[in-house]
C-alpha positions in Angstrom: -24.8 -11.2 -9.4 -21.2 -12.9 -9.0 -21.8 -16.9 -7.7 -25.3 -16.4 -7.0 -24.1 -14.8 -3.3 -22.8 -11.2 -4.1 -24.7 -8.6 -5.6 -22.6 -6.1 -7.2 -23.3 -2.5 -6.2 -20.7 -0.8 -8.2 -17.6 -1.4 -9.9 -14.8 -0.2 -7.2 -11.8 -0.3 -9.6 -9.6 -2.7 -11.5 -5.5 -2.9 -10.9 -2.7 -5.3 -11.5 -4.2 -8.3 -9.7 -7.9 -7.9 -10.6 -10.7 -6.3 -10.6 -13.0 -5.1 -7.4 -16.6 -4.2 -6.7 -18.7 -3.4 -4.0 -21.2 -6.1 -2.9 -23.7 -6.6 -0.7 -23.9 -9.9 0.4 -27.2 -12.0 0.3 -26.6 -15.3 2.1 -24.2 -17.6 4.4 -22.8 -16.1 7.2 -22.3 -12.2 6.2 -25.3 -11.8 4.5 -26.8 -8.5 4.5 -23.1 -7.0 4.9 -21.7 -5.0 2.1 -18.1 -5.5 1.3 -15.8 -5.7 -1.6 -15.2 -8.4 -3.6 -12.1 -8.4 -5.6 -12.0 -11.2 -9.1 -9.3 -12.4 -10.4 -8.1 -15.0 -13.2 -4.8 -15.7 -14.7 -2.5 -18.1 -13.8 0.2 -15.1 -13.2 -2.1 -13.5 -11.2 -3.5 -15.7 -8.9 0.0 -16.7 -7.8 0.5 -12.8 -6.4 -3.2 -13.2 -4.9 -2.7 -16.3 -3.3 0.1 -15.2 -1.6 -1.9 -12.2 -0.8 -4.6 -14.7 1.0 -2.7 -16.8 2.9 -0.6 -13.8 4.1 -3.4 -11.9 5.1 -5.4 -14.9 6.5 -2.5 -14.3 9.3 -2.8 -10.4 10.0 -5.2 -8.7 12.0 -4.5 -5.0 12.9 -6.3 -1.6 12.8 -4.5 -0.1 10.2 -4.2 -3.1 7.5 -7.0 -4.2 5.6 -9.0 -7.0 6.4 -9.6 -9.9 4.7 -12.8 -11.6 5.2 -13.0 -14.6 3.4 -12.2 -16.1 -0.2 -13.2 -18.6 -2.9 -11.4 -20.2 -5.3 -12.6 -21.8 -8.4 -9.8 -24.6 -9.5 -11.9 -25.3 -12.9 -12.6 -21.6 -13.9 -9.2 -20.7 -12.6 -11.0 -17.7 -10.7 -10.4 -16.3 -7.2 -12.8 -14.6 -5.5 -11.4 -12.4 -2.0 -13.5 -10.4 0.3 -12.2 -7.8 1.8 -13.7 -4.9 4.7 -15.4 -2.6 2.0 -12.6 0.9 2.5 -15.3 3.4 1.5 -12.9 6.5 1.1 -11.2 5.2 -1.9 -7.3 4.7 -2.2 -5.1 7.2 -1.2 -3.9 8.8 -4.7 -7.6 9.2 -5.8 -8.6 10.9 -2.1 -5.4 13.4 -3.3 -6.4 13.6 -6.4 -9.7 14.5 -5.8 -9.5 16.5 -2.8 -6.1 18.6 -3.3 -2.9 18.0 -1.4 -3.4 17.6 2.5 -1.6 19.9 5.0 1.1 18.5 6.8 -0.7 17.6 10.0 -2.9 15.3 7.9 -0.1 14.1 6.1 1.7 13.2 8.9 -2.0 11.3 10.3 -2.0 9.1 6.9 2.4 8.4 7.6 1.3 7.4 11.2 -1.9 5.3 10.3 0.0 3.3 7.9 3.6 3.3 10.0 1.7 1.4 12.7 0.3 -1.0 9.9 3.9 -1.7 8.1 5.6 -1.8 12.3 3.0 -4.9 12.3 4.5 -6.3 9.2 8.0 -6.4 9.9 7.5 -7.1 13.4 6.7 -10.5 12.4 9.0 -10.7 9.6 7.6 -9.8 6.6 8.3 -6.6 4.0 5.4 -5.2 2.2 7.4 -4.6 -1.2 5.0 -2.1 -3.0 4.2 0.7 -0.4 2.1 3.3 -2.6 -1.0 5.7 -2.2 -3.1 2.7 -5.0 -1.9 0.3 -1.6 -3.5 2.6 1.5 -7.2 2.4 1.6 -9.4 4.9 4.1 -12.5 4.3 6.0 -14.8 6.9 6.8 -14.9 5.9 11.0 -17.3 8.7 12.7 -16.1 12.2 11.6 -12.3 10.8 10.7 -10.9 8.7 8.3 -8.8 5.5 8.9 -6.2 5.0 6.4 -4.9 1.2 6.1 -2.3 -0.5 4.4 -3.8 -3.1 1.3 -2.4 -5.1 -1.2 0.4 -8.3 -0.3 0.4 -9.9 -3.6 4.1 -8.7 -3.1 4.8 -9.3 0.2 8.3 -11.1 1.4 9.9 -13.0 4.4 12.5 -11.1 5.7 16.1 -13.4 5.3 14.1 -15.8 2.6 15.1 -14.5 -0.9 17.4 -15.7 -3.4 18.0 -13.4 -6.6 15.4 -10.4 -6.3 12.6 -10.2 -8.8 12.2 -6.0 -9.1 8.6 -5.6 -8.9 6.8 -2.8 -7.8 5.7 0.8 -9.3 8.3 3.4 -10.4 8.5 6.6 -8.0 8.3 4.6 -5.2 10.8 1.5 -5.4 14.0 2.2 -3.0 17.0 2.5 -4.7 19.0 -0.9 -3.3 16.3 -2.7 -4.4 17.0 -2.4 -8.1 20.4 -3.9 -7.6 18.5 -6.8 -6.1 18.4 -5.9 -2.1 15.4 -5.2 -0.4 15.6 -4.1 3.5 12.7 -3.2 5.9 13.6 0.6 5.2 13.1 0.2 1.8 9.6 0.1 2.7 10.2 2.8 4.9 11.6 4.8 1.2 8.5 3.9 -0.2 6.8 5.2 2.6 9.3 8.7 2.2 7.7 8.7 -1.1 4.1 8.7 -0.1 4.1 11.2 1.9 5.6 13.3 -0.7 2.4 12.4 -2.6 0.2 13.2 0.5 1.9 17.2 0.6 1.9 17.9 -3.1 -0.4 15.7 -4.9 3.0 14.4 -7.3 5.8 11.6 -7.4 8.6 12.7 -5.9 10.5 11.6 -9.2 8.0 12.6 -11.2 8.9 12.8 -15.6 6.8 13.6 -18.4 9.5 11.0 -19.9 9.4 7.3 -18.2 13.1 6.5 -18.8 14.2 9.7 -16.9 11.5 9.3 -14.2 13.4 5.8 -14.0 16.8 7.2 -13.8 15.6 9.9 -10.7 14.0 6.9 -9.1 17.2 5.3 -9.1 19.8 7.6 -9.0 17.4 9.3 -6.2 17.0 12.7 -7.8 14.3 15.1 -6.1 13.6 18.5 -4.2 12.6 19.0 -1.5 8.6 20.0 -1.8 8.1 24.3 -0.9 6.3 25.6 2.0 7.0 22.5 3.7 8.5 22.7 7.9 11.6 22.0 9.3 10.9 18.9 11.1 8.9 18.0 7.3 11.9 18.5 5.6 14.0 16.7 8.1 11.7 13.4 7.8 11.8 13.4 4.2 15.1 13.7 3.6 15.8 10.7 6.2 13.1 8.7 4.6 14.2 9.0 1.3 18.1 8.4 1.7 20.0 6.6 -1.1 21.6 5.2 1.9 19.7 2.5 3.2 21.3 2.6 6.5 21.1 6.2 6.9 17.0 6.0 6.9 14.9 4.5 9.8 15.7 1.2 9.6 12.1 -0.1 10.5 8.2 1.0 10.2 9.3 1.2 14.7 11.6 3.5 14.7 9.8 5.6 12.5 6.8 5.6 14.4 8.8 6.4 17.3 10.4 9.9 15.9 7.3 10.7 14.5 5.7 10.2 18.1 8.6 12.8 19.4 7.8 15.4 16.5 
């Protein structure tokens, strides 16, 4: 039992801002629903998670993960967040587990969470740490419904000073590590997703970290095998040093992916 409300079900996972389980709640208004609870403590880490809540608190799309409601514990220094429960997992598990998807499911996951990051940057915002442990999927029917998670990173276009490089190597855009960061720099990390998604690997992916680091940066990578034309095409736009030479928003992505 967490706060005498949520009883914990299982333990979902644990990451960089905390650690989640799967609840069912048993009173106030969602009782009976089951959800997950993410817990965190830290004084580092609740300043990423409050972010996280009062950015979310403003979002409400299909394709971005919900947040429900929160608690925070001044004396404790604990914050509790509930979120939707997203009962397929994250997105490098599902690959993990399940193999490397063909490129018309790819291409499903790229458009899912396109139309969640259009939503972002629409109003303003970049996500900052686009990555298959950020895209959750919900089992819906007979399909799942991938969603974009995770704003502890989150930025106002226009609103930054010096850059603090956060993020998770193999999928930071080059620019940003000489302290830029664009809306297509999400749309890199994006690029680099769907790599995942095809071949179930980092498109800069090292045995050693430091050259990993260097490929990241330098944008070193080949281009996956078996993979289409119009695949090939998208990836090597997505993942341009250049920032200007990629889509320059989650829009016009979506919109060449609608004419593919």
């Amino acid at each position: 039992m967490l706060l005498d409300t949520y009883q914990v079900l299982s333990f979902l996972g644990s990451g960089t801002f905390g650690k989640v389980y799967k609840v069912k709640v048993l009173k106030g208004r969602y009782a009976g629903s089951v959800l997950a609870l993410k817990v965190a403590k830290g004084e580092e880490t609740l300043q990423y998670l409050k972010k996280e809540v009062q950015t979310l608190l403003l979002f409400n799309h299909p394709h971005i993960v919900s947040l429900i409601s929160y608690i925070y514990i001044k004396e404790r220094g604990e914050l509790y967040i509930l979120y939707e429960l997203m009962d397929a997992g994250d997105l490098r598990a599902y690959i993990l587990e399940m193999g490397p998807m063909e490129e018309k499911d790819a291409l499903r996951v790229l458009q899912h969470v396109a139309s969640g990051l259009d939503y972002l940057h629409r109003r303003g915002y970049i996500h900052g740490d686009v990555k298959p442990e950020n895209i959750f999927g919900k089992r819906v029917l007979k399909s799942l419904v991938w969603k974009l998670g995770d704003f502890g990173l989150v930025k106002i276009r226009g609103s930054y000073g010096i850059l603090d490089i956060k993020g998770t190597v193999g999928y930071i855009a080059p620019e940003v590590f000489r302290g830029e960061i664009h809306r297509s720099s999400d749309v890199f990390s994006l690029g680099c997703v769907l790599y995942f998604t095809l071949t179930g690997r980092d498109p800069f992916d090292d045995e050693d970290r430091k050259e990993k680091l260097r490929k990241n940066k330098e944008v070193i990578y080949r281009i996956p095998e078996g993979v289409s034309d119009k695949v090939k095409e998208l990836l090597t736009r997505m993942l341009d040093a250049d920032h200007t030479k990629r889509f320059r928003t989650a829009s016009e992505l979506l919109a060449y992916l609608y004419r593919i």
